[in-house]
N, C-alpha and C positions, 0 to 999 in steps of 0.2 A: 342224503347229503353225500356228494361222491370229494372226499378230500382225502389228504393226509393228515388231517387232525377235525377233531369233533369238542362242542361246546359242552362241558361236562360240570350238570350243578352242581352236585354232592357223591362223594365216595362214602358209602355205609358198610363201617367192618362189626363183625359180630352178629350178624343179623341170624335170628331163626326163622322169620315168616314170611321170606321170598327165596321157595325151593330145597330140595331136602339138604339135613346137616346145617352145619356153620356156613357162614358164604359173606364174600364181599359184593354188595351190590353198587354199582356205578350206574349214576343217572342221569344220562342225556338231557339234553337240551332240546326242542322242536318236537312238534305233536299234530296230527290234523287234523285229530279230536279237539273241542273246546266243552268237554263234558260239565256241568253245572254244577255239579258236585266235586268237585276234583281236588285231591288233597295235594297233588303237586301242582298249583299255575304256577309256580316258575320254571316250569319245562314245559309247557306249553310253546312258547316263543323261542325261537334257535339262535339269537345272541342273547349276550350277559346284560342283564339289568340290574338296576338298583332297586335296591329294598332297604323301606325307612322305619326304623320302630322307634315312634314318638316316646313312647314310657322308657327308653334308654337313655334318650337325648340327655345331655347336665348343661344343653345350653352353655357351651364353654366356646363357640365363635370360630373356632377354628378348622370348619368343615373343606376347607381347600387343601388341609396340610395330612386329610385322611381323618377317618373317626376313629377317637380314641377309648369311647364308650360301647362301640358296638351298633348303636343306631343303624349308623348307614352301612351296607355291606353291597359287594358286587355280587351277583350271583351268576356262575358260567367262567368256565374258565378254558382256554383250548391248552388241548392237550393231543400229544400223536399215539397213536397206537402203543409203540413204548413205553411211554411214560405211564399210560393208564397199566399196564403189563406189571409195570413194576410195582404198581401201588397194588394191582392183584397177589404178586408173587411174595412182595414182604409178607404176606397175611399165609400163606402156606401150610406153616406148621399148624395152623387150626382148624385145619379143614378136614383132618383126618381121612376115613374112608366113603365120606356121603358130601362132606361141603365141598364148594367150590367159591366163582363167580356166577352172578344174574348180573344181562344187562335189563336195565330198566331205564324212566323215565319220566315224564314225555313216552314218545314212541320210537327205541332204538331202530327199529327196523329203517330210519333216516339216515341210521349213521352204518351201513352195509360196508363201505370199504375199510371203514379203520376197526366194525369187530372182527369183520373177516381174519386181520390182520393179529387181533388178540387171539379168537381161537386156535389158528397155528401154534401160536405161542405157547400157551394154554395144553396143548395137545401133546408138546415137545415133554413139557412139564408133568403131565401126568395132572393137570387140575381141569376138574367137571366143569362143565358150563352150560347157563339155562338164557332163560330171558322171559320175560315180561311183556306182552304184549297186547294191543287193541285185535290184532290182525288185522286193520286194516291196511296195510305194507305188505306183500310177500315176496318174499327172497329163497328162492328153491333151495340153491346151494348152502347158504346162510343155515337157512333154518334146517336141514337136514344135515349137516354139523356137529349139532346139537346136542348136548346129551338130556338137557331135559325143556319141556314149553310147557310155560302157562299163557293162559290166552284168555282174553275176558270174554264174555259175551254178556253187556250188559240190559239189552233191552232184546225184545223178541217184533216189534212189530217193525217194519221201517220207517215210516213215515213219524213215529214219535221216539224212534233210534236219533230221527234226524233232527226233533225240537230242541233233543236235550244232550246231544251232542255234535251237532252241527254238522253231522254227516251222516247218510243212509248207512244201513246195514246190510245190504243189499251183496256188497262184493264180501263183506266179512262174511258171513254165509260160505259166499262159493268158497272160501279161503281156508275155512273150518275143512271143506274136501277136500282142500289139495292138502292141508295139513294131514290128514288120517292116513293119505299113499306114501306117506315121509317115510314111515314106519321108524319117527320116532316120538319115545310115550311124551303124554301129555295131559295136562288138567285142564280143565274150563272153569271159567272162576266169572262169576256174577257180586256187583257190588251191590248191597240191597240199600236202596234209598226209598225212605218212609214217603207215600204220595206220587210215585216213579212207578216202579217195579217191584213194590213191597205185596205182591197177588201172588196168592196160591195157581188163579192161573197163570199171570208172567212167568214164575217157577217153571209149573209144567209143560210150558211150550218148549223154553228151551231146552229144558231136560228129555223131552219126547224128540228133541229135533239130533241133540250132540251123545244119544245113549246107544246108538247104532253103530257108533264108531268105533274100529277094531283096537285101536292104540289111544284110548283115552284110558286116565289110570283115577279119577273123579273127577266127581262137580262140587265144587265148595262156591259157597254163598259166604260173602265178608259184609261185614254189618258197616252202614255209614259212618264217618269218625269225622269231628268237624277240623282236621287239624288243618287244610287248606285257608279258612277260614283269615286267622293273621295271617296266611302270606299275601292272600287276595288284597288284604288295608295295607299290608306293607309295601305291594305292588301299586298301590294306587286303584284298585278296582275294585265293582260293585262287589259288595260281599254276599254271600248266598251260603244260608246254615240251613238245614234242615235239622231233624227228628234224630235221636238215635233212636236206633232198634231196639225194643225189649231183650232180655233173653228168650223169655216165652215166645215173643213173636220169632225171632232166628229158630228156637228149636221147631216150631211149627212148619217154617218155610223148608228148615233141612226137611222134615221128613218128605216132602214133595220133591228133591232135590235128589231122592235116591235112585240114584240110575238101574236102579231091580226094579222100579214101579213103572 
């Protein structure tokens, strides 16, 4: 998305489990993934939509003058590179010597002109910056920037990359290459969904395929969580839950997962 302002669902401050340290995570809008699993859909889609939650509702009539229960909410708000800057830069004192920002999403890699325009920023200031990604986007300059990438790779075969996320894996692949000449580090990160990709061999494929790479720093496996679930009915769309993971079963899949094997 080449503008001067980007659709931005939710700003997450405090976070510990996207990228090292404390960080604020900002999360675009627009995706070209439509993953089945997905705990963000409302970053899927690149404008703002409404999201209704019925069990808020008081039934009080006066849904033109704005909800006052909470129900009905926009979600997506444009914002310019500044402005997202500045909601990174209040959060500053927390960030100490490891946090920063991650962009996330959806798929930031849509919104190239206005991070570009944060990490300047960002750079001036002395705060880290990561991102989140499908890699199916790449952005040479972007992403070599960067001080740190996580990057999924959720399925290993293409043609069932593409059942369950609506797009081959085909260029993701070549992209994991050009990510490794960046020569900046990086993690691979697989979401394990029960009846998907929950196979010791799924595992080891990709783990045999992303463990040759010079500037990978792990492979972490995240277990399915159904929290997309309500946004899906609040969005209006089919719902799709699956399985959560045992622990047993995640401890099983990490040992498969370890880039020594």
């Amino acid at each position: 998305m080449i503008s001067d302002k980007s659709v931005v669902a939710d700003i997450e401050r405090t976070s510990i489990h996207d990228g090292p340290g404390i960080r604020t995570v900002i999360f675009f809008k627009g995706c070209p993934l439509n993953c089945v699993w997905c705990h963000n859909p409302e970053c899927i889609k690149s404008e703002p939509q409404e999201m209704f939650y019925p069990e808020k509702c008081i039934g009080c009539g006066m849904c033109k003058y704005g909800c006052f229960s909470g129900a009905r909410v926009i979600c997506g708000k444009e914002m310019t590179a500044e402005e997202i800057f500045q909601e990174i830069f209040a959060d500053k004192a927390y960030y100490f010597s490891d946090g920063g920002v991650t962009f996330s999403g959806g798929e930031p890699l849509m919104h190239t002109a206005v991070i570009k325009e944060i990490i300047k920023k960002c750079k001036k200031n002395n705060i880290n910056t990561a991102i989140e990604t499908s890699l199916f986007l790449f952005d040479c300059d972007l992403l070599e920037s960067l001080d740190f990438i996580m990057a999924d790779f959720k399925i290993f075969d293409s043609n069932k990359h593409k059942k369950y996320t609506g797009v081959s894996n085909d260029i993701i692949k070549k992209n994991f290459l050009k990510l490794d000449k960046l020569n900046v580090p990086f993690i691979v990160r697989t979401p394990v969904i029960p009846g998907i990709n929950n196979t010791t061999d799924e595992i080891m494929q990709i783990r045999d395929y992303v463990k040759v790479f010079k500037n990978i720093m792990g492979y972490e496996l995240l277990p399915y969580h159904p929290l997309g679930v309500s946004k899906q009915r609040a969005l209006g769309l089919p719902e799709t839950q699956f399985d959560i993971p045992t622990n047993e079963e995640m401890e099983k899949l990490k040992s498969y997962a370890d880039l020594r094997g």
